[in-house]
N, C-alpha and C positions, 0 to 999 in steps of 0.2 A: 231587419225586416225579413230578408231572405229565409233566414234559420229561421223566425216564429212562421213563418207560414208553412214552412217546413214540416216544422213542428205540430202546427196545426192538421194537413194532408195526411199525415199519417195516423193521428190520433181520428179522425173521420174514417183513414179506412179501416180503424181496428174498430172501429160501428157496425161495418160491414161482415167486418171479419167471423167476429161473432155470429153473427146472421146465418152467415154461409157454414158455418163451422158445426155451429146447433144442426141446422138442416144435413149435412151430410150425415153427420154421429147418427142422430137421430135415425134417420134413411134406414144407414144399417146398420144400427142394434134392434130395432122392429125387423129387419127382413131374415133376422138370425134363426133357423129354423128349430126352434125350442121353445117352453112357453113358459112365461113368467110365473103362471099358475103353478106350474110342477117342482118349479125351483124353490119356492117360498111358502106353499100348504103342505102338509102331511098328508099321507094314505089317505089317513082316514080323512081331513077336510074335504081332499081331492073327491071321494066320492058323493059327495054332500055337495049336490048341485045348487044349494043355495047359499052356501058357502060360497064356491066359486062366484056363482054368480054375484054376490055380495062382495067379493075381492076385487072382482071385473068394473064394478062401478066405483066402488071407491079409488081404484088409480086408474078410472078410465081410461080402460083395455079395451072396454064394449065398445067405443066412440070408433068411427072410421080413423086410418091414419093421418090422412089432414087435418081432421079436426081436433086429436090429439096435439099435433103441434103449433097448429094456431092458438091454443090454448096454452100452451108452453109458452109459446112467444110473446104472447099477451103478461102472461107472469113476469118473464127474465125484463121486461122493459120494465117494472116498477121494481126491478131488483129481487127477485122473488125465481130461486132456480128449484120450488117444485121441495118434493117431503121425499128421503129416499125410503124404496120398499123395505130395504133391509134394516134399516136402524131406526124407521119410525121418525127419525130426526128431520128437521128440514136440511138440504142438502149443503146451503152456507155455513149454514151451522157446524155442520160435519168437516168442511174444507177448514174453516178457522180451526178447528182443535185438530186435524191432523197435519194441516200444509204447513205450521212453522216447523215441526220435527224435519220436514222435509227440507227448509229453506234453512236451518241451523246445519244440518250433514252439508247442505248443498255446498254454503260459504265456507266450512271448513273447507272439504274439500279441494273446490275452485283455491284457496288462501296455499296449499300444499302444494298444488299441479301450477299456480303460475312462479312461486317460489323456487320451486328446483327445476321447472320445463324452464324458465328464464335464465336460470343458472347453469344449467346443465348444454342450454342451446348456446348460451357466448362462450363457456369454456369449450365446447364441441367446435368453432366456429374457429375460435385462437389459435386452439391446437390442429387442426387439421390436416388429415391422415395420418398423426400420432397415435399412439398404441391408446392414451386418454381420452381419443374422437372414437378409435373403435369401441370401446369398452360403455362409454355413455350412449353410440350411436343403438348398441348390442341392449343396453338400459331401455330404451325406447322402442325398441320393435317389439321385448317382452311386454312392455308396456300396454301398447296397443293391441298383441296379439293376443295375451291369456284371458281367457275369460273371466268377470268376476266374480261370477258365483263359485267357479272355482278356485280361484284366490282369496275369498270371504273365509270358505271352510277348510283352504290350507294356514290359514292366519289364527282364527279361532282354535286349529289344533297344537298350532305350534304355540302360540303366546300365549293360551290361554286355558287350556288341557294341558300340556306338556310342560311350559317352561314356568305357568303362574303369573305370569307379571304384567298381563294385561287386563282388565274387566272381562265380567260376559257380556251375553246380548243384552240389550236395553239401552234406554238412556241415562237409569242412574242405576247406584245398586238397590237391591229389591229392599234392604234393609232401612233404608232412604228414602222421606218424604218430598215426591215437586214441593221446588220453589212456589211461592204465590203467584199467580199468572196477571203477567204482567206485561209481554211480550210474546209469553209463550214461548220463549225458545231457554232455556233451561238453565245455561251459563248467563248468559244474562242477566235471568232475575234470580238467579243465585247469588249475583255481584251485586244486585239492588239490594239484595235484601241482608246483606253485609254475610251473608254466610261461606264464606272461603272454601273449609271442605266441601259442602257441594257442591261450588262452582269448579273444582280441581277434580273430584269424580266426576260430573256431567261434562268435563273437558276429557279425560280420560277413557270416557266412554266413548267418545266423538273419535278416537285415534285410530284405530282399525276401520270399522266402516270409512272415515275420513282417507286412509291409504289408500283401502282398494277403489274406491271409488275415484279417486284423483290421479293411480296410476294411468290410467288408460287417456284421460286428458293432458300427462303429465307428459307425458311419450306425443301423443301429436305437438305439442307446446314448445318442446326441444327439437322435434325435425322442421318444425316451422322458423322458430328460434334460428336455429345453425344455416339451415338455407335462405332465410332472407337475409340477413348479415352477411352473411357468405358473399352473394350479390351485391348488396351497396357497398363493402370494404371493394369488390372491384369497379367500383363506378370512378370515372378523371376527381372528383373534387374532393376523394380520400387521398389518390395521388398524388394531389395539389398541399394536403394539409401534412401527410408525411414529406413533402420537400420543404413544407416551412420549418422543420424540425420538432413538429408536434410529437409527444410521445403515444405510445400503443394504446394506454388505457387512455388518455386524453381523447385521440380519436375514435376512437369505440363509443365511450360514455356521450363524449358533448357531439360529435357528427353521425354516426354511423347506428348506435341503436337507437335513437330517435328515428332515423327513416326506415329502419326495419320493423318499425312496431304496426303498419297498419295489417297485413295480415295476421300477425300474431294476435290483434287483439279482437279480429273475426272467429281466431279459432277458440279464443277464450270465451267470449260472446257464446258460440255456439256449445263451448260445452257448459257454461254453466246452465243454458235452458235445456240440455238434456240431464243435466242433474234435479234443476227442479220438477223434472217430468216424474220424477222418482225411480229409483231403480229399484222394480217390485223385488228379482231373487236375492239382491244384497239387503234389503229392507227385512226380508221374511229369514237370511240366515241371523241376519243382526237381532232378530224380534224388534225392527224401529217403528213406532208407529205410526208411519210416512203416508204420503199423498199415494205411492207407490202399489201398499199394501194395501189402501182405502179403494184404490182402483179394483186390483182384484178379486177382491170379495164383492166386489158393484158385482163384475162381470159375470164371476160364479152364479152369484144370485137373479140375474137377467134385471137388476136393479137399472133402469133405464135415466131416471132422474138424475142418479149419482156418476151414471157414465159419459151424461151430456155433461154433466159441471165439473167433468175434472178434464174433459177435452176443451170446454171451454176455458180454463182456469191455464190450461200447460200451454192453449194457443196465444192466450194475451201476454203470457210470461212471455213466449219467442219474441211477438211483435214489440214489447215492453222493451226486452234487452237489445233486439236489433235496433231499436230507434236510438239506445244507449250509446251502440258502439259506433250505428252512424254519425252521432254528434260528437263524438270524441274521434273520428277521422278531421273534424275540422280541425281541431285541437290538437291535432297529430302534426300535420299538415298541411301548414296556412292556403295552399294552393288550393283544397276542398272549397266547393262554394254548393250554395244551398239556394240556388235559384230556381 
């Protein structure tokens, strides 16, 4: 009962959440001083005052700004986030055909960064102050510290201009029809739809953007990794279980990375909802057609509709994944209660 009500509390305040989230975006991309009018008409519209004028009502721009968003909010409560300027499209519309691009790199990625931040933080953890702790500790600060845009276009030159052996940008090759949309995520309904080569290109395309995106998580994942292990191997009840003659990996595996895991799996948490925020400059080296890159064209365009629903879409993702990894601290952790 403790955990549904829990469960419940939180789902209530991502009601809230939204509310407040809408209201702020909203705030200020209206107080942004540029006008939507100049971003989206031509010269010549621009000087055709009935044009304008005719633009101004159709995405009522004429309406004062409260009433503009009372009328937002009146829509978003029947599921309705409004038509974007830019694409004519409704703006749901627009998130379902670019946000699984976004949530296919996301899980790659995330699947890379806790595979070797996991790996790289217990052998970091064993060896310690060995030439093999330096060498991975040294892994992980490049990790964190290089930029990705600039590791996107040292990856692309080298694997993919220079050596051949990796795809280019996209998600599949150009010569290459998408799968039937199924899922929308590309490997997937490649595997559904029994076609191997394209699910092994659309996998292969996924490997670069999938690196550099997961280094930088992959690197906090091993100093998080290496330091909290580091810590429980010296707590009394490791003590206790190497005088029972337990061996190194015994105590590792069955005592000690179990209580090491509730931070690590806050930093996991946290970076995969900055993956699915999109990351626009690896998105735009990659040509991915992401949540990321849907963002910044809103923005360009003073598209207001498309910039409220991707703020609102990457703030339920946080709140979505934190309530994830809160419930998996119980499961971590019997000690956890949810009162």
């Amino acid at each position: 009962m403790g955990l549904l009500k829990y469960t419940a509390r939180r789902l209530v305040f991502l009601a809230f959440l939204v509310i407040g989230v809408s209201l702020v975006v909203f705030v200020i991309s209206h107080s942004v001083p540029s006008d939507p009018v100049l971003a989206n008409l031509s010269q010549r519209n621009i000087d055709n005052q009935e044009m304008v004028d005719s633009f101004k009502a159709k995405w009522g721009l004429d309406k004062p700004m409260y009433t503009q968003y009372f009328i937002y909010v009146g829509n978003l409560v029947k599921g309705d986030m409004g038509t974007s300027i830019r694409t004519q499209r409704p703006v749901m519309d627009d998130l379902k055909k670019y946000f699984p691009a976004t949530i296919e790199l996301a899980i790659f990625s995330i699947i890379i960064a806790v595979f070797f931040g996991m790996l790289f933080g217990i052998i970091s953890a064993i060896k310690r102050n060995s030439a093999i702790d330096q060498i991975i500790r040294g892994i992980s600060v490049v990790g964190v510290s290089v930029p990705s845009f600039w590791l996107g276009l040292m990856f692309l030159l080298l694997f993919y201009v220079n050596l051949g052996i990796a795809p280019g940008p996209g998600r599949i090759s150009p010569y290459l029809a998408p799968p039937a949309a199924v899922t929308n995520l590309y490997v997937i309904d490649a595997l559904l739809a029994g076609d191997w080569s394209l699910a092994v290109d659309a996998l292969q395309h996924l490997l670069l953007p999938g690196l550099v995106l997961g280094s930088f998580t992959m690197g906090l994942i091993t100093r998080t990794t290496r330091s909290s292990l580091l810590e429980v191997m010296s707590l009394d009840f490791i003590r206790t279980a190497r005088a029972k003659g337990l061996t190194e990996k015994m105590i590792i595996m069955r005592h000690a990375l179990g209580n090491a895991l509730i931070p690590v799996v806050t930093v996991i948490g946290i970076g995969f909802g900055n993956l699915l925020g999109g990351m626009v400059l690896v998105e735009t080296i990659f040509a991915w057609p992401g949540i990321g890159q849907y963002a910044y064209k809103a923005a360009g365009n003073l598209d207001f509709p498309a910039i409220i629903g991707v703020s609102i879409l990457i703030s339920i993702n946080y709140v979505v994944i934190n309530l994830i990894v809160d419930l998996l601290y119980g499961i971590l952790d019997p000690r956890v209660r949810y009162n």
